[in-house]
N, C-alpha and C positions, 0 to 999 in steps of 0.2 A: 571615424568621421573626419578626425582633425588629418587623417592620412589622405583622406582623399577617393574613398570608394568610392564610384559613383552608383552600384545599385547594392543594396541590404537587404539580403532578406530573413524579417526577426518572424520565429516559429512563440506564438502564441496566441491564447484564446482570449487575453484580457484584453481586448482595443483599448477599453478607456484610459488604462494603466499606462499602455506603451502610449498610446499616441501625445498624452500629459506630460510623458517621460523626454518625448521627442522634441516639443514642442518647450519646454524648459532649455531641454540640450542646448536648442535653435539661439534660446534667449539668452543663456549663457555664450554662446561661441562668437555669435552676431550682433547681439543687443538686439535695438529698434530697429537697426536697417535691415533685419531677417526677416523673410519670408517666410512663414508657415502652411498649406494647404494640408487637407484630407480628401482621394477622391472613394468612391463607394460606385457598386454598381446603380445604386437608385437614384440617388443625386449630383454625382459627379463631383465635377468640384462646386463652390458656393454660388460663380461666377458661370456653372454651365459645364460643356464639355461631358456629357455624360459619354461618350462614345470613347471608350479605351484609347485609340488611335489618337484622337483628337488631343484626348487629356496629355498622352505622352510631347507632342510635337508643341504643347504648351509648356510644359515643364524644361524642350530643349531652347524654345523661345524667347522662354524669360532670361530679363535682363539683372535682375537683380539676383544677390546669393538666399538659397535658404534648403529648406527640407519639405518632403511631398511622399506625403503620407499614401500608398496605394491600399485601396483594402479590397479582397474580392477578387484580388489579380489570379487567383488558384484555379478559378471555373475556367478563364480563356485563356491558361498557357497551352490548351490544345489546337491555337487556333497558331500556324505559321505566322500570318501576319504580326500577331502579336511579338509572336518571339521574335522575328525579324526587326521590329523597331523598339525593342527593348536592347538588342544588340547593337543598333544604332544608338540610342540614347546613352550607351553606354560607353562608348567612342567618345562623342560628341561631351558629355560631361564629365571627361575624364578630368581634363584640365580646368573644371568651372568651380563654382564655392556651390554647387545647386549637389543634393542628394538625395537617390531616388529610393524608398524604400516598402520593399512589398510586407505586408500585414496577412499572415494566415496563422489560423491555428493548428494542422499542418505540413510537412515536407512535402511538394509537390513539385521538384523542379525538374524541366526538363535539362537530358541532357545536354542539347543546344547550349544551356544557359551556367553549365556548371561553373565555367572559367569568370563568365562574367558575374555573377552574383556571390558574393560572401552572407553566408549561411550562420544569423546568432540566435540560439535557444534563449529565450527570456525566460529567466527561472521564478518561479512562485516566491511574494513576499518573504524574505530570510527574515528573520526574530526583529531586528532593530527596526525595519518598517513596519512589522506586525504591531510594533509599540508605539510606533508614530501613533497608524490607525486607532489602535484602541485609545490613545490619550485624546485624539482628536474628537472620536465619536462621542465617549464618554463626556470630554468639556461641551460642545454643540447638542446633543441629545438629549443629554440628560437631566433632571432637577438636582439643586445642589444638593439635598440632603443623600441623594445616590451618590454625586460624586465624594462627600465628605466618608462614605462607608469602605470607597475604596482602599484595601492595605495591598501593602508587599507582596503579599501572599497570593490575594487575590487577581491580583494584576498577572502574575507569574502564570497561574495557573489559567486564567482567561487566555494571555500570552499562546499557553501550549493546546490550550481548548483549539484555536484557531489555526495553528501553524495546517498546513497541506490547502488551503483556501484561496482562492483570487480576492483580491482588495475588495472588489463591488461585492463579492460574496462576505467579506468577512464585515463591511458595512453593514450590511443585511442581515446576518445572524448577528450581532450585535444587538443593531436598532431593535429586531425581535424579540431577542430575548430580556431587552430590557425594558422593554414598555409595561408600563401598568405596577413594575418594580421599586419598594420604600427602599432598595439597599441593595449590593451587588455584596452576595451572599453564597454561599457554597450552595445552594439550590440552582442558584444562576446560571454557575458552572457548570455543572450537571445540565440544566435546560439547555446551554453552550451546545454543551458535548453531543446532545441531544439533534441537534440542528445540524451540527460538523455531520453526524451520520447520514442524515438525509440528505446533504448537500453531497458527498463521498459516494454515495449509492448511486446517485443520476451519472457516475461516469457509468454504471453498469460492468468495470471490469473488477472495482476496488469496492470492499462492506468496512465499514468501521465496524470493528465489533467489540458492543459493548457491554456483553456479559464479562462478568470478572469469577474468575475461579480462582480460587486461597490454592496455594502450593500442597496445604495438606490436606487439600478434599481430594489429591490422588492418591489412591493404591498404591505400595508399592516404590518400586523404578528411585532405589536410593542414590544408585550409582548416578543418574543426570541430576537428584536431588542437589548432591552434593557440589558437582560438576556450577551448576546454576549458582546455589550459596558464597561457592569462592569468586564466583566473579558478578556479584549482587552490585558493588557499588564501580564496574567497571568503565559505566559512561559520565562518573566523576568524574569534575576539572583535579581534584587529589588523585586520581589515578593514572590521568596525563601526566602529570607534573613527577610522575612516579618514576613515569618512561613506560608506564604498560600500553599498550596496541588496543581498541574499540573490538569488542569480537565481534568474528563475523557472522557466524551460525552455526547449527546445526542440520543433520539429516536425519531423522526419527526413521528408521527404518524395523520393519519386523510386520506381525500378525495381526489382521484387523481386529479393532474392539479390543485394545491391550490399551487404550490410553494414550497416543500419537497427539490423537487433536485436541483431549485435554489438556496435554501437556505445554501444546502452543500458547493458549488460553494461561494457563497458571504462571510460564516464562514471564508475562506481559503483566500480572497484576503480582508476582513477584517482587518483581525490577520496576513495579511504578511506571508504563510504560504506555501509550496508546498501539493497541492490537490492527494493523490490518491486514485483512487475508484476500487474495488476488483469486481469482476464477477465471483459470487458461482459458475453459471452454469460452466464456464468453470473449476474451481475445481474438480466438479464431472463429468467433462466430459471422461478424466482420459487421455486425448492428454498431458499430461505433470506429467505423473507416476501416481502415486497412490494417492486418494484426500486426504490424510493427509497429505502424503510429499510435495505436490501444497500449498496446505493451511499452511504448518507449514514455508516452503520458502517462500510465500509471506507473509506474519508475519515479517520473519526476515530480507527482503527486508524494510520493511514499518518503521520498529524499526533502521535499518541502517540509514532514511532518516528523523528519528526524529530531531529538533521539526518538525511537518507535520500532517494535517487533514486526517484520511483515512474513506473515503466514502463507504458504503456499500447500494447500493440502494435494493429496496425489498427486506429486511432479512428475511421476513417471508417465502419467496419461496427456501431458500437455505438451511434454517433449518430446514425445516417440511415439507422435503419432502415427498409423500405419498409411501407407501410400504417400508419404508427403520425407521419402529416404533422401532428395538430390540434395545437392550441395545451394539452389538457387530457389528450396523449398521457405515461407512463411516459417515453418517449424524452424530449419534450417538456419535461420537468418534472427530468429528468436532467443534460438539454442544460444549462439555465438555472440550476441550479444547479452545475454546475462552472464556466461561464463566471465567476458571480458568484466561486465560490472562487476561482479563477485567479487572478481581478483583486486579490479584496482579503485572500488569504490572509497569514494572519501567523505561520506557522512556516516554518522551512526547508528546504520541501520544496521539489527541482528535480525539473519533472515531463518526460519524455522519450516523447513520443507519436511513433508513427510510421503513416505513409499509404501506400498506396500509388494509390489511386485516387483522386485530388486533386480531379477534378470533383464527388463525392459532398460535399464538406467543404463546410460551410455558407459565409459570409462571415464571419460574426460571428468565430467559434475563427482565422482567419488574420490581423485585425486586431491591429496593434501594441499590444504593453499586456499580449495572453493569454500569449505566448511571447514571450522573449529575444530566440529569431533564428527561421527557417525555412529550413532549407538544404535542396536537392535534390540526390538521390544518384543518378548517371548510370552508365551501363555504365562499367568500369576502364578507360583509357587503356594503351599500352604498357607505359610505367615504373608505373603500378603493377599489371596482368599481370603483369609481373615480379617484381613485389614478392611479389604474392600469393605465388604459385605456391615462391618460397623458404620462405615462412610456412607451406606445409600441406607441403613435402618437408623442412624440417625438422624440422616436428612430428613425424614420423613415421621420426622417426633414419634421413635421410637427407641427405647431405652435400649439400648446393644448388651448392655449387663444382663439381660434378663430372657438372652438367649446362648444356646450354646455353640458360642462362634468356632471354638476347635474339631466340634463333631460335623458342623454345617462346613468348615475350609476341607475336611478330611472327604465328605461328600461330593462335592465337586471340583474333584480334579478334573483336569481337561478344558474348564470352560474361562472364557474371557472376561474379563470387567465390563463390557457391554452385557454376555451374558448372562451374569450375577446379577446385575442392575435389571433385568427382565425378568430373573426369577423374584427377585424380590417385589417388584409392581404386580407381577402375578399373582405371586401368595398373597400380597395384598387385597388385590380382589376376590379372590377366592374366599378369605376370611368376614372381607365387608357384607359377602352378598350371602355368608352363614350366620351373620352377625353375632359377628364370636372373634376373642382377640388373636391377633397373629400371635401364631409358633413354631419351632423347629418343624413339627412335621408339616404344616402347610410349606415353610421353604424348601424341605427338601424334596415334596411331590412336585413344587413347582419346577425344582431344576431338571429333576431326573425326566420332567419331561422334553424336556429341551435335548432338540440331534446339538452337541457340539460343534464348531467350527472345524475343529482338533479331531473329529471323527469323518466328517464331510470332505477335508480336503488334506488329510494326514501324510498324502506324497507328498504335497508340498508345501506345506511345513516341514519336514522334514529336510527337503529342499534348503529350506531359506536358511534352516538351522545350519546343514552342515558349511554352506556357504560364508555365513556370519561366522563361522566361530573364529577363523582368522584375518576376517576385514572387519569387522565393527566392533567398539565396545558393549557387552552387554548391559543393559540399562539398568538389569536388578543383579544384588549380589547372591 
């Protein structure tokens, strides 16, 4: 502004944000003698001019310095005329104190207009304003005996409840969640968290997910166990200060039903972390604009909610897609743009993608650099058969001692942890509906009636085995 641009165009969906933003600017650079407008296609400016044309040849007319808020301008940059006196106005106020700035939430420019327009992403509330807002609402909102309940603690975690939101959103779940409330209390949070998810959902590309899975409700898979545990406290300011690097991810690759998407889930409530998981398909589905614009917003959602795990389950079906191979394809333009974030992202996001069809996956995304590590996840072994199979008779308020897990791991070789996890709901019901307690033999009728995966599709497994054994670490020892 203080350079001299004369047309901006900021890429965001918070109007009230930026325009309060703009209009501070104005007041800071101008004082009183600043000029401020907003036009909108319904009302124009305050003064009239609803007519695009009109409104610009106002803005070259005015005599006085200031800033003129456009909102709306995205619908008629298809219209020539438009771009033709936009290109004038931009001439004409190159040398003035007047600056013209278009409001969309987003990238719609043409190419007529590339030279003349500077292009600024407005990034979502970063922490120190997320803290403003929360002090703010909390002192205006709230009755004091809420605000005296407030601690350190709780403010921090409210803090991170909120990060990936817009201001008027984070106003809103706020004011929500604390109505009707003696105390802002870890229920709060949780009610928080609660609302962050429904708010996260209406993008339709991003789910906050808020199931939490404990590290040792997996089977198995010691080798990322461990891999995970050494670098537990690595998005610590003590682990900066260290000289160690934020990691950047992993690639869960291997056999369906071996634990992949638990695994993403357990990383996140490991490491204390909010989980989100991205849904290409609805990216390219194109119910929320264009799939770059879906995917480059859910990016900057994910980066606003840094530190935070972002899940990306089957990567291989979002990238490689079939008929969409050019160089000038969505897919194409998708691809290239996460690769590059991968590489040179600068928040703390660990991203946890998982494959199962390994031959689809480009070369590029398995190259050292994209991901930390790439580990493949193999049908369970005995000991951890065993293991499982304690993990889902437990779960299920059943004493695991009082079956014989080494004869039952011996029984079901060949099958997955998803498959385990059926034979056991099985025998469940099988036993409920003879009303008589579960045991060995009802589990092992249950499994033996199960086609394995390992039997159905044994080429290729076999396949992905010989493949992995000199590109990925294996996940269990």
């Amino acid at each position: 502004m203080r350079a001299g641009y004369p047309i901006l165009y900021l890429v965001s969906w918070e109007e009230e944000r930026v325009e309060n933003s703009v209009r501070m600017i104005g007041k800071n650079l101008f004082g009183e003698s600043g000029r401020f407008s907003a036009w909108s296609c319904a009302d124009g400016f305050r003064e009239g001019s609803e007519n695009l044309i009109k409104a610009l040849d106002k803005v070259i007319e005015e005599q006085s310095k200031g800033f003129f808020v456009f909102k709306d301008v995205n619908y008629f940059l298809g219209d020539p005329r438009i771009v033709r006196k936009l290109k004038d106005a931009y001439q004409k106020l190159r040398k003035s104190s007047k600056t013209i700035f278009i409001l969309s939430n987003s990238l719609a420019l043409p190419g007529e207009l590339e030279k003349e327009a500077a292009v600024i992403d407005i990034d979502l509330p970063d922490r120190q304003e997320t803290g403003k807002i929360f002090d703010f609402i909390i002192k205006s909102y709230t009755p004091e005996r809420v605000q005296k309940s407030v601690t350190s603690d709780t403010r921090e975690a409210c803090i991170n409840a909120l990060q990936g939101l817009g201001a008027v959103e984070m106003e809103l779940a706020l004011r929500r969640t604390l109505l009707g409330r003696e105390e802002l209390d870890h229920d709060a949070v949780e009610a928080l968290l609660e609302e962050k998810a429904q708010l996260v959902r209406k993008s339709g590309t991003l789910d906050f997910v808020r199931s939490r899975v404990d590290i040792d409700r997996v089977g198995g898979l010691e080798n990322i166990k461990e891999w995970l545990d050494t670098r537990r406290l690595a998005f610590s300011d003590t682990a900066k200060d260290y000289g160690l690097d934020t990691p950047k991810g992993i690639l869960l690759m291997g056999i369906s039903g071996c634990g992949k998407s638990l695994c993403a889930k357990a990383i996140a409530t490991s490491w204390n972390l909010p989980l989100l998981r991205l849904d290409l398909n609805q990216v390219y589905s194109e119910s929320f604009g264009s799939p770059e614009e879906a995917f480059r917003k859910a990016i900057k959602t994910v980066e606003a909610t840094a530190p935070c795990v972002l899940w990306i389950d089957e990567i291989e079906a979002g990238i490689t897609r079939s008929g969409e191979k050019s160089g000038d394809s969505p897919t194409s333009r998708i691809f290239g743009y996460f690769l590059t974030w991968m590489q040179e992202k600068n928040y703390p996001v660990f991203v946890t993608a998982t494959a199962n069809q390994i031959d689809l996956l480009p070369p590029e995304i398995l190259r050292k650099g994209r991901f930390d590590e790439i580990f493949f996840v193999t049908l369970p072994n005995q000991k951890e058969r065993k293991e499982i199979f304690r993990i889902h008779l437990g779960s299920r308020g059943k004493n695991p001692e009082g079956f014989n897990l080494d004869s039952l791991a011996k029984n079901t070789e060949g099958l997955s942890g998803a498959e385990i996890e059926q034979a056991v709901i099985s025998a469940l019901f099988e036993s409920f509906s003879k009303e008589k307690e579960l045991d060995d033999r009802e589990l092992i009728i249950a499994a033996s009636s199960i086609v394995p995966l390992s039997t159905t599709m044994r080429e290729e497994i076999s396949k992905l085995e010989r493949w992995a054994s000199n590109r990925a670490v294996k996940a269990s020892r």
